[in-house]
C-alpha positions as CSV (number, residue, x, y, z in Angstrom):
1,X,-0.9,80.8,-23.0
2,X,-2.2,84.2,-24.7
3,X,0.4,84.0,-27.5
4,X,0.6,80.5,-28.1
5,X,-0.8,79.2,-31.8
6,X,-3.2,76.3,-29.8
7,X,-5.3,79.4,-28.4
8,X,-5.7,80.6,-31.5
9,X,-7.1,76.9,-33.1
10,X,-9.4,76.9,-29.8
11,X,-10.1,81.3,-30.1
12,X,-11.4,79.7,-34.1
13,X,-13.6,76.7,-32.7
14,X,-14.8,78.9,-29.8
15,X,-16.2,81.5,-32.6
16,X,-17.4,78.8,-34.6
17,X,-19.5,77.8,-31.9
18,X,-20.6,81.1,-31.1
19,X,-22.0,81.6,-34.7
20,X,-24.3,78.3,-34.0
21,X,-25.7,79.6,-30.9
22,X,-26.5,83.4,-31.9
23,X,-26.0,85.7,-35.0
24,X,-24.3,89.7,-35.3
25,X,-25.4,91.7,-38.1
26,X,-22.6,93.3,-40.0
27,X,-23.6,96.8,-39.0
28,X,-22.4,95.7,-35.4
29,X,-20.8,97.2,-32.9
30,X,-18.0,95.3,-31.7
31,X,-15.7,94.9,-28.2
32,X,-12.9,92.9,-27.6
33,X,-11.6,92.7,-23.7
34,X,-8.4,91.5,-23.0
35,X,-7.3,91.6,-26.8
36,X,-4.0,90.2,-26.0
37,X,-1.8,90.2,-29.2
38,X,-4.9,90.5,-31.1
39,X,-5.5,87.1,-32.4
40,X,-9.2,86.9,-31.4
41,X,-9.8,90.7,-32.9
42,X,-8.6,89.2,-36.1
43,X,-10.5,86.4,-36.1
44,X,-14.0,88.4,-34.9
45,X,-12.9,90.5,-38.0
46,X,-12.7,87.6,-40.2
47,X,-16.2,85.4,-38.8
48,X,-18.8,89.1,-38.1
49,X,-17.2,91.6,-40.6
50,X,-18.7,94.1,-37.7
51,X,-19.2,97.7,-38.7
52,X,-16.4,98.4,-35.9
53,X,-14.3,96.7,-33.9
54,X,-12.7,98.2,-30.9
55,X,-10.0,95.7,-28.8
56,X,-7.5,96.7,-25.9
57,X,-5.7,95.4,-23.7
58,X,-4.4,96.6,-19.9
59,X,-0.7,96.2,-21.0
60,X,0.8,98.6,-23.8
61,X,3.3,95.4,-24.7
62,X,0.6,93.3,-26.4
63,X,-1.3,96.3,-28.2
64,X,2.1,97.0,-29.8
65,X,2.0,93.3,-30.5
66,X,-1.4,92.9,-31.5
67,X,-0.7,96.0,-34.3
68,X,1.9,93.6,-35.9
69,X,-0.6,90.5,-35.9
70,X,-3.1,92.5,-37.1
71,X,-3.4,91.6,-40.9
72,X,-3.0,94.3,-43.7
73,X,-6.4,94.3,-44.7
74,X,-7.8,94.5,-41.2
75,X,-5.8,97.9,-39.8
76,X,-8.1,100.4,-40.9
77,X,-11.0,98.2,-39.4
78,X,-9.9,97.5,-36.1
79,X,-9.1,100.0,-33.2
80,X,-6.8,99.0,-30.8
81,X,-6.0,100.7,-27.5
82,X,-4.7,100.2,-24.0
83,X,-8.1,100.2,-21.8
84,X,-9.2,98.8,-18.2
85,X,-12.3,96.1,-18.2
86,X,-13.3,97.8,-15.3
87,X,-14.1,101.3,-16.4
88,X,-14.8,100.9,-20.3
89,X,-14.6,104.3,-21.7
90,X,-18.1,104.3,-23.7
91,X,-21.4,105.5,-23.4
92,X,-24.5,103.3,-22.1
93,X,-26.0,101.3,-23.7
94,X,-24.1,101.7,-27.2
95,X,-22.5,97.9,-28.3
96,X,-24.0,95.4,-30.1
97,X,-21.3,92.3,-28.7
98,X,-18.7,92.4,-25.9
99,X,-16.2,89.1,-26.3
100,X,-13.9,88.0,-23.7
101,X,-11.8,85.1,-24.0
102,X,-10.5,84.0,-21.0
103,X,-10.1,87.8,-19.2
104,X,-12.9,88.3,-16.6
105,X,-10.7,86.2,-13.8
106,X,-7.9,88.6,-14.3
107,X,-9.5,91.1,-13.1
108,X,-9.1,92.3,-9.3
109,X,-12.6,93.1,-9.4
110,X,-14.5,90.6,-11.7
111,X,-18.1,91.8,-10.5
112,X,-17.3,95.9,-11.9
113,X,-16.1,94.3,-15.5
114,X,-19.4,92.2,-15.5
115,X,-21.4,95.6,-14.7
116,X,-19.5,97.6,-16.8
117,X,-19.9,95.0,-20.1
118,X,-23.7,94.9,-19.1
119,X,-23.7,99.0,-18.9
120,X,-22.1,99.5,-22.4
121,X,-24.0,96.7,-24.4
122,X,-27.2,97.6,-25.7
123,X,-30.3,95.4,-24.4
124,X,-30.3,92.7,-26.5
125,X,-26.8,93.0,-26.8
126,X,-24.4,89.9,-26.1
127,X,-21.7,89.0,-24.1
128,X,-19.5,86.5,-25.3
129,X,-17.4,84.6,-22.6
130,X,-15.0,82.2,-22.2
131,X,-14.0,81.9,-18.3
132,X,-11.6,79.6,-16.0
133,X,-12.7,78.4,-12.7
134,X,-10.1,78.5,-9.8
135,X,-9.3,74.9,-9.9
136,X,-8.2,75.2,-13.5
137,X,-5.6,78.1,-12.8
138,X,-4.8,78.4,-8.8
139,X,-3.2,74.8,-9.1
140,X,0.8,74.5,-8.2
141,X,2.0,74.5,-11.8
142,X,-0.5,76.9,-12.6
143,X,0.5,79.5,-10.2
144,X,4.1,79.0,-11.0
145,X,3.5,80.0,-14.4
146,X,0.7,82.9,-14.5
147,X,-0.4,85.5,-12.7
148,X,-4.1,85.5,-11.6
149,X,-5.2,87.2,-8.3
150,X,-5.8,85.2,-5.5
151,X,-8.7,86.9,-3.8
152,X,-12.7,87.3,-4.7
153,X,-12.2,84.7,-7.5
154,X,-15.7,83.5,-9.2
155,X,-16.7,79.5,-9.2
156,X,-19.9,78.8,-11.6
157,X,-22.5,79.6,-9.1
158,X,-21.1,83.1,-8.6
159,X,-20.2,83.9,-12.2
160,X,-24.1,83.5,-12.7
161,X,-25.4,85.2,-9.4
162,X,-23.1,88.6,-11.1
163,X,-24.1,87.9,-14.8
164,X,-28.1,87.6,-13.8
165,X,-27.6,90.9,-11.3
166,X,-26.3,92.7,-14.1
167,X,-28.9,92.0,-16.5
168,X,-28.3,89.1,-18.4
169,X,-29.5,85.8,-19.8
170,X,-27.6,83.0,-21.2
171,X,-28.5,81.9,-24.7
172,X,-26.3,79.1,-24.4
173,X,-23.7,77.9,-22.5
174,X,-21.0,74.9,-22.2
175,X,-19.6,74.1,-18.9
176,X,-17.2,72.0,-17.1
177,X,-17.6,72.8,-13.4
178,X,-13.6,72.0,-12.3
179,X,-12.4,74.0,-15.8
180,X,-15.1,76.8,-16.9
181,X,-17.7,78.0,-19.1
182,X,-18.3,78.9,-22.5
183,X,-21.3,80.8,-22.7
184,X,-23.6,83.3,-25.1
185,X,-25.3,85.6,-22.4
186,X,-28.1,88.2,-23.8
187,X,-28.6,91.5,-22.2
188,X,-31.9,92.1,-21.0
189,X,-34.6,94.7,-21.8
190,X,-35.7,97.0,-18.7
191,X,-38.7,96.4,-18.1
């Protein structure tokens, strides 16, 4: 599903809403989770011209891959490495925008990525998400086609429960209970 030309048509229209619900400056600092071959990098390139843009992946297969997608024009702009959602290798507090299509339910432990994207963002920073419920991917077919894990696995009410422990607020959000959510969330200030 990750390197299939329809995610990229739906990685476009999912930025283009993004860019209705919230604004990044161009002096923006920028991560991508889960970068995959790097189509969504590229296209966060192309829509926020950030200042940087860092993108990685757990598997060393589709950073080599995203490094050929990436365009010419984009290589010098966008770092790529082989990284863990879970322990983000950045200081507090020092991002502008996290994006995440579609990775959060890969990980074994969901609620430490949702920490560790609150930890890194600045307050006021945002976390863009794009998430799949269980009933969307722990279906027969599903299962017999991708890997998810099986245990811990967030539904909406719980997805919100971990983004509002860890700080944030959603800006706006799209949702389709049975499928999964689309949502702008803002990191808070400490009060």
């Amino acid at each position: 599903m990750v390197n299939n030309p329809v995610r990229v048509m739906i990685q476009r229209r999912i930025i283009k809403w993004i860019k209705g619900v919230t604004r990044i400056g161009s002096q923006a600092r920028i991560l991508e989770i889960g970068c995959g071959r790097g189509a969504g990098a590229c296209l966060i390139q192309e829509e926020f011209h950030p200042a940087t843009l860092h993108a990685f992946d757990l598997d060393q297969r589709m950073i080599r891959m995203a490094g050929r997608y990436l365009k010419a024009e984009s290589k010098d702009k966008i770092c790529l490495y082989v990284g863990d959602a879970s322990t983000l290798p950045y200081r507090d507090g020092v991002l502008d925008a996290v994006f995440g299509f579609g990775v959060l339910h890969h990980l074994p432990d969901w609620r430490a990525g949702v920490r560790e994207i609150a930890r890194v963002l600045k307050p006021g920073g945002i976390y863009f998400l794009e998430e799949f419920y269980p009933q969307f991917y722990q279906n027969f077919l599903a299962r017999r086609l991708f890997l998810h894990p099986e245990h811990d696995r967030f539904y909406s009410h719980d997805l919100q429960a971990a983004l509002a422990e860890a700080g944030f607020e959603f800006q706006g959000r799209l949702e389709q209970k049975m499928l999964g959510i689309l949502a702008v969330a803002v990191k808070q200030e400490l009060i």
